[in-house]
BATOR-451621 format. One record per residue (C-alpha): residue in three letters; x, y, z. Coordinates in Angstrom, 1 decimal, padded with zeros to 4 digits. Each point is the difference from the previous one (the first is absolute). Layout:
BEGIN
@code=ALA&u=X&v=Y&w=Z .
...
//
This chain:
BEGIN
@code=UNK&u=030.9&v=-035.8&w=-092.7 .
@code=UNK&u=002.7&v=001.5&w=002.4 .
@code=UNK&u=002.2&v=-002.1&w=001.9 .
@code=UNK&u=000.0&v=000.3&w=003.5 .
@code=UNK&u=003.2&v=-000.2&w=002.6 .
@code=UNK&u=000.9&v=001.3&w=003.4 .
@code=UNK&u=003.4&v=001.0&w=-000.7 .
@code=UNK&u=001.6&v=002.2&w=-002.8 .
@code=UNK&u=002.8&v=-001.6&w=-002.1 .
@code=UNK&u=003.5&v=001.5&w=000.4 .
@code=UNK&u=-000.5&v=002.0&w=-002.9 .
@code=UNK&u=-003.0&v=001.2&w=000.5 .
@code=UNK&u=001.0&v=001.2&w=003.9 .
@code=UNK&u=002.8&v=002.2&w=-001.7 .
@code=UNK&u=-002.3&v=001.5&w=-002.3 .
@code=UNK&u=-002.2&v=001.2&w=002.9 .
@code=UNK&u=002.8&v=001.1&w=002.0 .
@code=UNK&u=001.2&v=001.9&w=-003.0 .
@code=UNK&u=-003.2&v=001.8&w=-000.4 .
@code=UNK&u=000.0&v=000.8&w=003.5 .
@code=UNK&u=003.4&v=001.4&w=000.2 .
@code=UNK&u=-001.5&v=001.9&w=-003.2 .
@code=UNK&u=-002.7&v=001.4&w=001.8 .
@code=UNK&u=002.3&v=000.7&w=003.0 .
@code=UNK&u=002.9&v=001.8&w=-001.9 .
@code=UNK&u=-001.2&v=003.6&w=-001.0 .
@code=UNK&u=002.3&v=003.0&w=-000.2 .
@code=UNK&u=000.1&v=000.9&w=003.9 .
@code=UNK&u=001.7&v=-003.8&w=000.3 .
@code=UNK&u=002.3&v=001.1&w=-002.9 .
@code=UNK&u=001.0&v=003.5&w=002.3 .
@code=UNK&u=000.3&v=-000.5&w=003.5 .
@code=UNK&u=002.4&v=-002.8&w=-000.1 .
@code=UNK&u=002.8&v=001.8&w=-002.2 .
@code=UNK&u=-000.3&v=002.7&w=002.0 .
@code=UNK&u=000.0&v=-002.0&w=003.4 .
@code=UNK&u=003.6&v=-001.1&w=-001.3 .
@code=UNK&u=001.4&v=003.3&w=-001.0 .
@code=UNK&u=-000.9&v=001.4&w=004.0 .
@code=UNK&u=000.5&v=-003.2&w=001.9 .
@code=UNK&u=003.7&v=-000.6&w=-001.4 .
@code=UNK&u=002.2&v=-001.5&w=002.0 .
@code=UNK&u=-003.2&v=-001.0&w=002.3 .
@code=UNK&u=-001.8&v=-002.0&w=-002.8 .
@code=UNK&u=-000.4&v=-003.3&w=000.8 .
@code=UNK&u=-002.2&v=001.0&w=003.6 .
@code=UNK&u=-002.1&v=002.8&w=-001.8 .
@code=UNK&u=-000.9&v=-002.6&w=-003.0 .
@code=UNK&u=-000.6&v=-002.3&w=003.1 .
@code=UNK&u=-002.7&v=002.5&w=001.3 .
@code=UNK&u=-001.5&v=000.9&w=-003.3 .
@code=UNK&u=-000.5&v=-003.9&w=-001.4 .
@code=UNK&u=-002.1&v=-000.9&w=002.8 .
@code=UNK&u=-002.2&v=003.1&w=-000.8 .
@code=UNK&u=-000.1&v=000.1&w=-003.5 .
@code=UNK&u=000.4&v=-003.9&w=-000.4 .
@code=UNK&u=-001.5&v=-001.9&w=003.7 .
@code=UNK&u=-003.0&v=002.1&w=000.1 .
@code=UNK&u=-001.2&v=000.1&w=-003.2 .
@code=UNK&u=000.7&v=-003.8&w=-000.5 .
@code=UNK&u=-002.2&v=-000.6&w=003.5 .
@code=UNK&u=-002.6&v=002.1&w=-001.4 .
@code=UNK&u=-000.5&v=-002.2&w=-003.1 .
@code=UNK&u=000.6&v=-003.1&w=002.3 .
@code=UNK&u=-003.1&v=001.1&w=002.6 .
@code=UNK&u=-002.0&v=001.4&w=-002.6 .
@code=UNK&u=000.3&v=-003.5&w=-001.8 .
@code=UNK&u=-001.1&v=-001.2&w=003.6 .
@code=UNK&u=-002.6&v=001.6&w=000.6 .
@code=UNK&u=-001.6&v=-000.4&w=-003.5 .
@code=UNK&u=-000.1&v=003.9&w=-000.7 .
@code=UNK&u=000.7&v=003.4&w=002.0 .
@code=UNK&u=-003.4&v=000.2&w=000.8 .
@code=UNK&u=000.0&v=-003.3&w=001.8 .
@code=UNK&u=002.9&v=001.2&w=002.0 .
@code=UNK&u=-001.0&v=003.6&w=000.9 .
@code=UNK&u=-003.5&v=-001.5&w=000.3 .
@code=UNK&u=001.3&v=-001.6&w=003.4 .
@code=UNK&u=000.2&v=003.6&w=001.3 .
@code=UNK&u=-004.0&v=001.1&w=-000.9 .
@code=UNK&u=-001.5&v=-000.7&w=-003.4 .
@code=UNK&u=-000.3&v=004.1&w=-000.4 .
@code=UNK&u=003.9&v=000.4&w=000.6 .
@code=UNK&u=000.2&v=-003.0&w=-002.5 .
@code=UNK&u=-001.9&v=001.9&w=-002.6 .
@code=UNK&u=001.4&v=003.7&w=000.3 .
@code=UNK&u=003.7&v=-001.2&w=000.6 .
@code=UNK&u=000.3&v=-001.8&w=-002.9 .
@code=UNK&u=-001.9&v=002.1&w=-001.7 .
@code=UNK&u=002.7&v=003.2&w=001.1 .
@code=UNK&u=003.0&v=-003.0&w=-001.0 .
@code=UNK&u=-001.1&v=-000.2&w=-003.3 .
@code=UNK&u=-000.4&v=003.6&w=-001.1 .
@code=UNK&u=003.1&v=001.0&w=001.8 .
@code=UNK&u=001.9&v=-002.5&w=-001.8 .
@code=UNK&u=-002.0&v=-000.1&w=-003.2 .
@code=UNK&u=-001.4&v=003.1&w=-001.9 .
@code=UNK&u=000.8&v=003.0&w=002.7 .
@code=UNK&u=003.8&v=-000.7&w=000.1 .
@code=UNK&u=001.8&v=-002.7&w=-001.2 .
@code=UNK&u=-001.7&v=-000.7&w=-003.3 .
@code=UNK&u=000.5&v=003.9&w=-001.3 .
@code=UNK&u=003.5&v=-000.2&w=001.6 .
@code=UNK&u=000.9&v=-002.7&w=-002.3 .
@code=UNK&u=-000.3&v=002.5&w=-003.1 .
@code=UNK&u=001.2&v=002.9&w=001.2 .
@code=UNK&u=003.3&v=-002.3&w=001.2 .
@code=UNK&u=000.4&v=-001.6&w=-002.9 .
@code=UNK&u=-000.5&v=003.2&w=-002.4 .
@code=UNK&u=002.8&v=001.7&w=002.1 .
@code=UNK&u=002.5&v=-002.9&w=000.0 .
@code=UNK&u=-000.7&v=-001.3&w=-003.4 .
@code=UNK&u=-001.4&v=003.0&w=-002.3 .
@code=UNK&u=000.9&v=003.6&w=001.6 .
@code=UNK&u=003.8&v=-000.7&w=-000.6 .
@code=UNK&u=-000.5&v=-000.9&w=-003.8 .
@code=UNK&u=-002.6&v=002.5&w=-000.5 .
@code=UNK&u=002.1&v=003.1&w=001.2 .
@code=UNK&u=000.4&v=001.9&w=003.3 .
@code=UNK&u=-003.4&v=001.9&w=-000.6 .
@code=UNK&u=-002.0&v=-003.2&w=-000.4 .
@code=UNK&u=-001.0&v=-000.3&w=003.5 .
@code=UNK&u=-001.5&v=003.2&w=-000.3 .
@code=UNK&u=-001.9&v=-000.7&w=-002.8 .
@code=UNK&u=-003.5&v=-001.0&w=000.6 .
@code=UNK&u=-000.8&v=-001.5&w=-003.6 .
@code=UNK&u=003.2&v=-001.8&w=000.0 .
@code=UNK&u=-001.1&v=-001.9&w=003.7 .
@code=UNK&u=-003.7&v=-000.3&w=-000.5 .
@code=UNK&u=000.5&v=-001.6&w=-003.4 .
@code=UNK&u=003.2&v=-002.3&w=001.4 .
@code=UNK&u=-003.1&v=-000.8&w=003.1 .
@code=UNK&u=-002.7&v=-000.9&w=-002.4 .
@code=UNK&u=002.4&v=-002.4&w=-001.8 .
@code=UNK&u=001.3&v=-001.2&w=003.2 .
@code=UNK&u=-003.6&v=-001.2&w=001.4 .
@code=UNK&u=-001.0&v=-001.0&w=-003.3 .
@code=UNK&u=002.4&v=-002.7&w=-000.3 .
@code=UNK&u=-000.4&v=-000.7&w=003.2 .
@code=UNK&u=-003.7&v=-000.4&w=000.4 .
@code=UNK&u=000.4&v=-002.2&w=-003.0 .
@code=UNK&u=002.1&v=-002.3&w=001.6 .
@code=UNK&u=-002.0&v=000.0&w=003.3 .
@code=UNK&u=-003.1&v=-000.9&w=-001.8 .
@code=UNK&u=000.8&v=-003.5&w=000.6 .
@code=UNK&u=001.0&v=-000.7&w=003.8 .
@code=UNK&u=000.2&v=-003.6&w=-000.8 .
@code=UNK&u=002.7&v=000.6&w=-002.4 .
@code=UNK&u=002.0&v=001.7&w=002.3 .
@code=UNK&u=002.6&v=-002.2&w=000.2 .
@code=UNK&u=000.7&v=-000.7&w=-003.5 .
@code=UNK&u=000.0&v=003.5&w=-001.1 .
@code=UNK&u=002.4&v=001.0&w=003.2 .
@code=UNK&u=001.3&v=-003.0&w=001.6 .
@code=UNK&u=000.9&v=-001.4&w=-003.4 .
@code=UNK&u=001.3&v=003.1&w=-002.1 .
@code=UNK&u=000.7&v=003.4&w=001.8 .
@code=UNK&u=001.7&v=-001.2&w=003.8 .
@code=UNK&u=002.9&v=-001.8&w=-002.3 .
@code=UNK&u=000.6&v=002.6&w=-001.9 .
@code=UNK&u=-000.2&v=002.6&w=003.3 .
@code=UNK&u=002.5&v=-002.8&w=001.6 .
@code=UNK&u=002.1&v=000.3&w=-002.9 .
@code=UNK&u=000.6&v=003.8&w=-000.2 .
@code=UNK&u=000.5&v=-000.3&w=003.4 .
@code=UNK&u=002.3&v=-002.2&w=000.5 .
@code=UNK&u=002.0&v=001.9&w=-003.1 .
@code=UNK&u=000.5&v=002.7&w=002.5 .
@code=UNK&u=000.9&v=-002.2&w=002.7 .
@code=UNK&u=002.3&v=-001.5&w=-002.5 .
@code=UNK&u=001.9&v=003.3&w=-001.3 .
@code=UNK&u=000.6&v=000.5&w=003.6 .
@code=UNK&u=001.8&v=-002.6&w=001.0 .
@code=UNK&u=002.2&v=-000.3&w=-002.9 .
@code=UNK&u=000.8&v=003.7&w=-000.3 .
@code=UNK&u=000.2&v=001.8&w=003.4 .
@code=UNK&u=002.2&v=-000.7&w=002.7 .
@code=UNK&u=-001.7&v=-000.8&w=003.2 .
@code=UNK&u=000.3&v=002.8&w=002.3 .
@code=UNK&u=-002.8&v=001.1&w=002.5 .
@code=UNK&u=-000.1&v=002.8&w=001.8 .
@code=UNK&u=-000.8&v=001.0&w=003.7 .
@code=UNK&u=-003.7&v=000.6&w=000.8 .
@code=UNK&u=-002.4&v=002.9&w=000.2 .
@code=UNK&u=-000.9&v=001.0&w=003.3 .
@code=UNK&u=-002.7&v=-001.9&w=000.5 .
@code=UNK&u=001.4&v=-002.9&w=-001.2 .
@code=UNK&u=003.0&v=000.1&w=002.0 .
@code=UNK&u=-002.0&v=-000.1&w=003.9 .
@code=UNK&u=-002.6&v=-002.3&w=-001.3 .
@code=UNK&u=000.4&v=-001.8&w=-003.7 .
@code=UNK&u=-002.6&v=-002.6&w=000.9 .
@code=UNK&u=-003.1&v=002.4&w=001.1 .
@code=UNK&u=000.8&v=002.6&w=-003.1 .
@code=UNK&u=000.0&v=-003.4&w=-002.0 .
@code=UNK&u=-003.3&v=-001.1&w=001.1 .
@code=UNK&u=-001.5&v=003.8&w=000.3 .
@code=UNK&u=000.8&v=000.1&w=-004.5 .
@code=UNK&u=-001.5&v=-003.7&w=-000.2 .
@code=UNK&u=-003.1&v=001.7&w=001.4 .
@code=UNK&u=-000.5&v=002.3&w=-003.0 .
@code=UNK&u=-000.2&v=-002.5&w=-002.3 .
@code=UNK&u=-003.3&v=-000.5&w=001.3 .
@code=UNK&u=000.0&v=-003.9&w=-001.5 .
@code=UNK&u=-001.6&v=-001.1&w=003.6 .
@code=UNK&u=-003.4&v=001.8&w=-001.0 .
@code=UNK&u=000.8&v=-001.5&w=-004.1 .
@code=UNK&u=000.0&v=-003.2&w=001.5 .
@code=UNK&u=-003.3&v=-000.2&w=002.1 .
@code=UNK&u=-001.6&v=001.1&w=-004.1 .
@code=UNK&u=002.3&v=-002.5&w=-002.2 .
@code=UNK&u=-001.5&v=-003.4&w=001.2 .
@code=UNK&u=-003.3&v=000.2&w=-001.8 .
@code=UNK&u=001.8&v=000.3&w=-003.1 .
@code=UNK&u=002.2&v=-002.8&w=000.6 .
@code=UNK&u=-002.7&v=-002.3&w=000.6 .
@code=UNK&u=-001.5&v=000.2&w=-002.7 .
@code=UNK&u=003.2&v=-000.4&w=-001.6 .
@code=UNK&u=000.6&v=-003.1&w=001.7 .
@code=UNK&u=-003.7&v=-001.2&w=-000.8 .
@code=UNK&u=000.9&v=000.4&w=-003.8 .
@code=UNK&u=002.4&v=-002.7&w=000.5 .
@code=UNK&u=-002.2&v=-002.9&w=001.5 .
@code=UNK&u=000.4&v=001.1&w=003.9 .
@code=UNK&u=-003.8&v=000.4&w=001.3 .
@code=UNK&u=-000.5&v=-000.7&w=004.0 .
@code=UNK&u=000.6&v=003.0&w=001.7 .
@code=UNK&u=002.6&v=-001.8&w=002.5 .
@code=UNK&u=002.0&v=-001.0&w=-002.8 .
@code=UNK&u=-000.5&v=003.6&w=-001.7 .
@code=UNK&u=001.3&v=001.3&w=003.2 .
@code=UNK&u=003.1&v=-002.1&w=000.4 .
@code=UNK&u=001.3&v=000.6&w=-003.8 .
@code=UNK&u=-000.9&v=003.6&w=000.8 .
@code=UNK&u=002.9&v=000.4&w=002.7 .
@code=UNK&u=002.5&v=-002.7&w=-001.8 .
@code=UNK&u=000.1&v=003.0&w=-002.8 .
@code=UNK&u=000.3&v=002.2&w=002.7 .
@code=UNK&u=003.2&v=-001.5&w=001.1 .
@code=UNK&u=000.9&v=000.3&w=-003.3 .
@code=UNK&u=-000.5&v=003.2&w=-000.6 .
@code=UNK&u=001.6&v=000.8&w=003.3 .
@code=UNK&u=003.2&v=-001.5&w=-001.4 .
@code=UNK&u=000.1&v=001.8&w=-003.0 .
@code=UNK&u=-000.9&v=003.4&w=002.1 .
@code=UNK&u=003.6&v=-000.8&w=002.1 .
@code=UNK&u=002.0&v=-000.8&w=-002.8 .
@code=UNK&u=-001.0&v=003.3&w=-001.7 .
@code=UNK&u=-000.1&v=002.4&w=002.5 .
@code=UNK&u=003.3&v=-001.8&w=000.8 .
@code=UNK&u=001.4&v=000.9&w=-003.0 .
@code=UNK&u=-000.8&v=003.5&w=-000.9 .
@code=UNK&u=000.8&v=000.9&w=003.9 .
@code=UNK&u=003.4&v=-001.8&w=-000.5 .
@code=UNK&u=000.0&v=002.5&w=-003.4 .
@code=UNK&u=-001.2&v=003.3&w=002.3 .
@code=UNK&u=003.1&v=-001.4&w=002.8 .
@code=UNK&u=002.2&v=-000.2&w=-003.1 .
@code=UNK&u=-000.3&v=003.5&w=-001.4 .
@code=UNK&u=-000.9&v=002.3&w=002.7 .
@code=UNK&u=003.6&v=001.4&w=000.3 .
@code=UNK&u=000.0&v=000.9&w=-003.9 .
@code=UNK&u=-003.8&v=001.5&w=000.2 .
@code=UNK&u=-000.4&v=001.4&w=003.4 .
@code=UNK&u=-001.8&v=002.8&w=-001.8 .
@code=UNK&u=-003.2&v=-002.5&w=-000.7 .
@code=UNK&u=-002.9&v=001.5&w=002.3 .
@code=UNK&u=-002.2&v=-003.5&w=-001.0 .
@code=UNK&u=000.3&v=-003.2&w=-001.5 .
@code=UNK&u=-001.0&v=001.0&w=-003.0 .
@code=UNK&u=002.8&v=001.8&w=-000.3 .
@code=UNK&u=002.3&v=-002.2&w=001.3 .
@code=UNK&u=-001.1&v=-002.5&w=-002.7 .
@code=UNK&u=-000.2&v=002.3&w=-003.0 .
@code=UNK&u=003.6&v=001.3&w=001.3 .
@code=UNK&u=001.3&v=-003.6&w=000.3 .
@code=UNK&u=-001.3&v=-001.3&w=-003.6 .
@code=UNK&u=001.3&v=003.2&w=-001.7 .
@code=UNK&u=003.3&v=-000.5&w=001.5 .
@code=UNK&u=-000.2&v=-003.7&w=-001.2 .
@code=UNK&u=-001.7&v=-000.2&w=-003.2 .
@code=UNK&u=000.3&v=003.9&w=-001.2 .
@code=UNK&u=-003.7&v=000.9&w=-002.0 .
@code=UNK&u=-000.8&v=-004.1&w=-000.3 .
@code=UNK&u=-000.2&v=000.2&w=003.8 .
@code=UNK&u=-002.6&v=002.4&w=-000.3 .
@code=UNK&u=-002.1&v=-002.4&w=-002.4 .
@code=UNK&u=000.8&v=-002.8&w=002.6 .
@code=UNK&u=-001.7&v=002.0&w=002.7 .
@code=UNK&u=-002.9&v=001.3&w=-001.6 .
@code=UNK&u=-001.0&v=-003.4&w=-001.1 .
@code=UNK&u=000.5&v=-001.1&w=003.8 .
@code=UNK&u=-002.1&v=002.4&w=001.3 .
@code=UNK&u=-002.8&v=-000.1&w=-003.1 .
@code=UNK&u=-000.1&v=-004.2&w=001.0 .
@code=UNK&u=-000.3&v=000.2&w=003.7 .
@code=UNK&u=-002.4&v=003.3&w=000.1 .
@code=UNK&u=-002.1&v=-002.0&w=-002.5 .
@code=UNK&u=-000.1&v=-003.2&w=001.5 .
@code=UNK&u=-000.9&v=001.6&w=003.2 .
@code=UNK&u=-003.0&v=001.9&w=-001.4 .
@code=UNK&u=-001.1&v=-003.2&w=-002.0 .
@code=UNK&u=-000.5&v=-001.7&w=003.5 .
@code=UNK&u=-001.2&v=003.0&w=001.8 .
@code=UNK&u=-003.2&v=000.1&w=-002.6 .
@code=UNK&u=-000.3&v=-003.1&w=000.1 .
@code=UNK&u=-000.4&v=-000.4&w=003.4 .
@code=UNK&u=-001.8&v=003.0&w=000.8 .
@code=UNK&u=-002.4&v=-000.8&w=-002.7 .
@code=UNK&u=-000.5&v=-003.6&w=000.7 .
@code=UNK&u=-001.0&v=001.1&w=003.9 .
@code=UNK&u=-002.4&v=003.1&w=-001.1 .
@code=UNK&u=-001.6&v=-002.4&w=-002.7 .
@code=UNK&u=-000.6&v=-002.5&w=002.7 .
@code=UNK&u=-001.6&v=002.5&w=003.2 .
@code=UNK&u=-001.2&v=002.7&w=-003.1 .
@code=UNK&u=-002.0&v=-002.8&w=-002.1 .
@code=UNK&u=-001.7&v=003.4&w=-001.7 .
@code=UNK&u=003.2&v=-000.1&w=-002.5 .
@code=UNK&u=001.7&v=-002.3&w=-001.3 .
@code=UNK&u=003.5&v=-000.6&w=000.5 .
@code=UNK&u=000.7&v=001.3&w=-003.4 .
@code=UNK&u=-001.8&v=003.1&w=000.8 .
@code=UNK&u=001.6&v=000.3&w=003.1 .
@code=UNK&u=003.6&v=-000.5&w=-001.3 .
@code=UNK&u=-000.8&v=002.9&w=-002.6 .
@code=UNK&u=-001.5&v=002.2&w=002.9 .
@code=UNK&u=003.5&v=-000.6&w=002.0 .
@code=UNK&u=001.9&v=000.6&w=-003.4 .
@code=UNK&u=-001.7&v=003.2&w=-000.3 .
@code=UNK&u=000.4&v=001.3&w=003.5 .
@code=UNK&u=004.0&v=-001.0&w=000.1 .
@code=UNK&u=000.2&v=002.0&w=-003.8 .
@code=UNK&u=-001.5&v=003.2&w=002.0 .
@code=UNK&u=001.6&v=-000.1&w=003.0 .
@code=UNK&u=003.7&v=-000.7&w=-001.7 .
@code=UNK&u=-000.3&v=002.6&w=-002.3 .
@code=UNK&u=-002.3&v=003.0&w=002.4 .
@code=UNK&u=000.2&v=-001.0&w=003.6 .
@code=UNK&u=003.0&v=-001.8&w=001.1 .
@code=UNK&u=001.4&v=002.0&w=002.5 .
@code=UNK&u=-003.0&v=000.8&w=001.7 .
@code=UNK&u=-000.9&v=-003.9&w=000.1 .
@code=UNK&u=003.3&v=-000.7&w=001.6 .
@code=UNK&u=-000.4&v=002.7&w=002.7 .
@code=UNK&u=-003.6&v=-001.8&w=001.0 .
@code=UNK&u=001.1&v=-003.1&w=-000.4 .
@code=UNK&u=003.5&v=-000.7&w=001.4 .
@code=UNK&u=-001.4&v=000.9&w=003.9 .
@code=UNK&u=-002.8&v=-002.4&w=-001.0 .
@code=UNK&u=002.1&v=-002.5&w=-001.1 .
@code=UNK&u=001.7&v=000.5&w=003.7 .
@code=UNK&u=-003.3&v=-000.9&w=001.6 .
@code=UNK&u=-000.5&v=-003.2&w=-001.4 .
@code=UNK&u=003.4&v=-001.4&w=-000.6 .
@code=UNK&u=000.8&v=-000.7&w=003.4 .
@code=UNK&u=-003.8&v=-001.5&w=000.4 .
@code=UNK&u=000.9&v=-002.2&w=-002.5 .
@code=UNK&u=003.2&v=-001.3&w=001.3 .
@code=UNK&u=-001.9&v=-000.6&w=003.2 .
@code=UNK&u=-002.7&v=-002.4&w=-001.9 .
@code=UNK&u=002.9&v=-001.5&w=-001.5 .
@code=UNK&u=001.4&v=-001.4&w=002.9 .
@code=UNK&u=-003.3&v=-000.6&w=002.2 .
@code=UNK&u=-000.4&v=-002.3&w=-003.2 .
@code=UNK&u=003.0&v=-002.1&w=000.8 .
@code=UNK&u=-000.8&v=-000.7&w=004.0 .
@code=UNK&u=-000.7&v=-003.2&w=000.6 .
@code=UNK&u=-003.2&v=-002.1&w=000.8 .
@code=UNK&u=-003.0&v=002.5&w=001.5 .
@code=UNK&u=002.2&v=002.9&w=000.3 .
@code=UNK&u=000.2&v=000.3&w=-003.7 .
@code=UNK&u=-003.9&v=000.4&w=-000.1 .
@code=UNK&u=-000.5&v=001.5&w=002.6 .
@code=UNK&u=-002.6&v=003.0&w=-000.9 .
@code=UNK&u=000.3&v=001.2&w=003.7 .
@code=UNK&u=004.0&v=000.3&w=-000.4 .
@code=UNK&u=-000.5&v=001.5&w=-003.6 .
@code=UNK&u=-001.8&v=002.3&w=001.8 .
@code=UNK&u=001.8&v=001.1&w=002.2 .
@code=UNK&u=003.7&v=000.2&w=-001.6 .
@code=UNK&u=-001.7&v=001.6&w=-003.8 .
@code=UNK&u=-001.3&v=002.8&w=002.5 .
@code=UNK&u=003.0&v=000.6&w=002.1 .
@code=UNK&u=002.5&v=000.1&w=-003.9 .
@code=UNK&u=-003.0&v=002.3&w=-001.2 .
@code=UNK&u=000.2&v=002.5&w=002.9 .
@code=UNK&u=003.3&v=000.0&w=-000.3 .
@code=UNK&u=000.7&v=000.8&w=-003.5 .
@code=UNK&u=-002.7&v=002.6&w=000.3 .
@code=UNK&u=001.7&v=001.3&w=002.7 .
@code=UNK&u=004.0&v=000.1&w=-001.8 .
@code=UNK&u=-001.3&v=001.2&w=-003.2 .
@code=UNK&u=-001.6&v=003.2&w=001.5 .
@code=UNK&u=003.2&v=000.4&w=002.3 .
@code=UNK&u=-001.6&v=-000.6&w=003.1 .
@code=UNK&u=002.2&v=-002.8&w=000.8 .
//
C-alpha cells in the first residue's frame, strides 16, 4: 500500500522541477537566447531583463494558476463553460500535434542529422521521413508511461542536456576574451521591449497552461494525493524550473553577448551556436550540439504527447490514451515531413489570438479575494484582450 504525504521530499521536488524544465526547454529556448546576445551587445543585461520575465515569469504563473485552479478548464471555465471547452481545446492542438510536436523533428533533424548526413539531406524526403518515424517512435515509447515522466526525463536526459550545456558555457569562458559589442537598432532605443517581444515566441506561456496535468500525476506517483497539496508541489517545481530557465538562458545569452563581434554574420541562433561550438571544439563541437538539440527537441515532444494525450483520453473517452498518443504521433509524422510550412502560416496568427487571452487569464487568476473569481470581470477583460488581438493580428489596429 502507497504511502501518503502532503509534501515532496527535497529530492523528489528536484526531480519534478527537472522534468519540468525538460518539458519547458525545446529548441526555440535553445535559439532565441544566443541570438538575443549576439544583437543586444553592449545592451544585454536590460534586453535579458525583458525577455526572462516572458519566457521565464509567464510561463512559471501559468503552471502556478493552472495548479490553482485544478486544470485550464477550471480557469477558462470562469469565462463560459463553451470558451472553457473550445479554448483549451485550440491550446492544446496549437501546442500539441499542429505545431510544436512536428516542429520538434524537423528541429532536431536539421540541427542534429542534416549536417552529418550531407548538404542535400534536407532535401531528401526518405532521408527526413525515416529520421521522423524514428523520432516519434522513440518518443511515443517513452510517452507511453506519463507517470514515469520524471524518471525517464527528470532523472536521465535534463543532466545530460545541463551538462552539454554548460560545456559550451564553459569553453566560453575559458577561451574567449570578453568583448561585447554595440547593439542592433532595435536593441539600442529599447533593449527591454525587444527582450520581452523574443521571450514572446517561445510561446512557454500557452506550454504552461498544458504541462500541469502531467505533473500531477507525476507528483501522485510519489505519495502526494489532495489536490491542495498537488497544487502547491506543482508551483514549488515551478520555481524550480524557473531557476534553472534563468541560469540557462543566462548563459547561452552571455555566450551570444560574447561572440557577436567574431560572428556577426549569424542571421539566428542556431547559427550563432553551431558557429560558437565549431570555433571552440572544431567537428566535436558539432557532436556536442546535435546531441543538445536531439535531448531538448525530444524531451519536449515526450511531454507534449503526453499531455495532449492524457487531456484527449480524458474529454475523448472513445480512445484510449494509448490510441490517442499514436493518433497524435501519426499526425506530427505527416505534418513534419508533408505540411509544415503551410501549418506554420495557419497557425502562427492563431497562436496570436490566444496567447495574449491567455496571459489575461493568467493574471485575473492571481487577483485577490472575489475579483479572482469573478465570472462577470472574466467576462469582461477575456472579451476586450479577444477583440483586440483580433483586431492587431488583421492590422486593423
Amino acid at each position: 500500500m502507497k504511502n501518503h504525504t502532503t509534501h515532496l521530499t527535497a529530492s523528489s521536488l528536484l526531480l519534478i522541477g527537472f522534468t519540468l524544465f525538460s518539458m519547458f526547454f525545446g529548441a526555440g529556448n535553445l535559439i532565441f537566447p544566443p541570438f538575443l546576445g549576439m544583437q543586444a551587445g553592449s545592451a544585454l543585461v536590460p534586453a535579458l531583463g525583458g525577455f526572462l520575465l516572458s519566457a521565464v515569469c509567464f510561463p512559471i504563473l501559468g503552471v502556478a494558476a493552472v495548479a490553482k485552479s485544478d486544470g485550464l478548464p477550471n480557469l477558462a471555465g470562469r469565462v463560459h463553460p463553451v470558451f472553457a471547452f473550445l479554448f483549451t481545446l485550440l491550446i492544446y492542438l496549437c501546442i500539441g500535434p499542429c505545431l510544436a510536436i512536428p516542429r520538434t523533428a524537423s528541429t532536431s533533424f536539421e540541427m542534429a542529422v542534416a549536417p552529418f548526413a550531407g548538404e542535400g539531406a534536407m532535401n531528401n524526403s526518405v532521408v527526413q521521413a525515416l529520421y521522423s518515424a524514428a523520432f516519434f517512435v522513440l518518443a511515443s515509447r517513452l510517452a507511453l508511461k506519463p507517470d514515469k515522466l520524471k524518471d525517464r526525463i527528470g532523472k536521465i536526459m535534463t543532466p545530460i542536456l545541463l551538462i552539454l550545456i554548460a560545456v559550451i558555457f564553459a569553453g566560453c569562458i575559458v577561451s574567449l576574451t570578453p568583448a561585447f559589442p554595440e547593439p542592433a537598432v532595435k536593441y539600442a532605443s529599447s533593449p527591454a521591449l525587444s527582450g520581452f517581444i523574443d521571450g514572446y515566441q517561445t510561446m512557454d506561456t500557452m506550454a504552461a497552461l498544458n504541462f500541469g496535468i502531467i505533473i500531477a500525476i507525476n507528483i501522485n506517483t510519489l505519495g502526494i494525493s489532495k489536490k491542495q497539496d498537488v497544487a502547491r508541489e506543482t508551483i514549488k517545481a515551478g520555481i524550480i524550473a524557473g531557476i534553472m530557465l534563468i541560469l540557462v538562458y543566462s548563459g547561452t545569452a552571455y555566450v551570444g553577448a560574447l561572440t557577436g563581434s567574431m560572428f556577426s554574420q549569424a542571421e539566428n541562433g542556431a547559427q550563432t551556436l553551431t558557429l560558437v561550438v565549431r570555433y571552440l571544439f572544431g567537428n566535436t563541437g558539432a557532436v556536442i550540439l546535435a546531441l543538445i538539440f536531439f535531448i531538448a527537441c525530444l524531451n519536449v515532444c515526450v511531454g507534449l504527447l503526453c499531455c495532449c494525450s492524457e487531456y484527449f483520453s480524458i474529454t475523448f473517452p472513445a480512445l484510449s490514451y494509448g490510441k490517442w498518443l499514436a493518433l497524435f504521433a501519426a499526425v506530427s509524422f505527416i505534418i513534419a515531413n508533408a505540411g509544415l510550412n503551410t501549418i506554420l502560416a495557419f497557425s502562427v496568427p492563431v497562436l496570436s489570438l490566444i496567447y495574449p487571452v491567455a496571459l489575461a487569464l493568467i493574471l485575473l487568476s492571481f487577483l485577490p479575494g472575489k475579483a479572482g473569481h469573478s465570472v462577470i470581470l472574466y467576462r469582461i477583460v477575456i472579451s476586450i484582450t479577444a477583440l483586440y488581438s483580433i483586431l492587431s493580428t488583421a492590422g486593423l489596429i
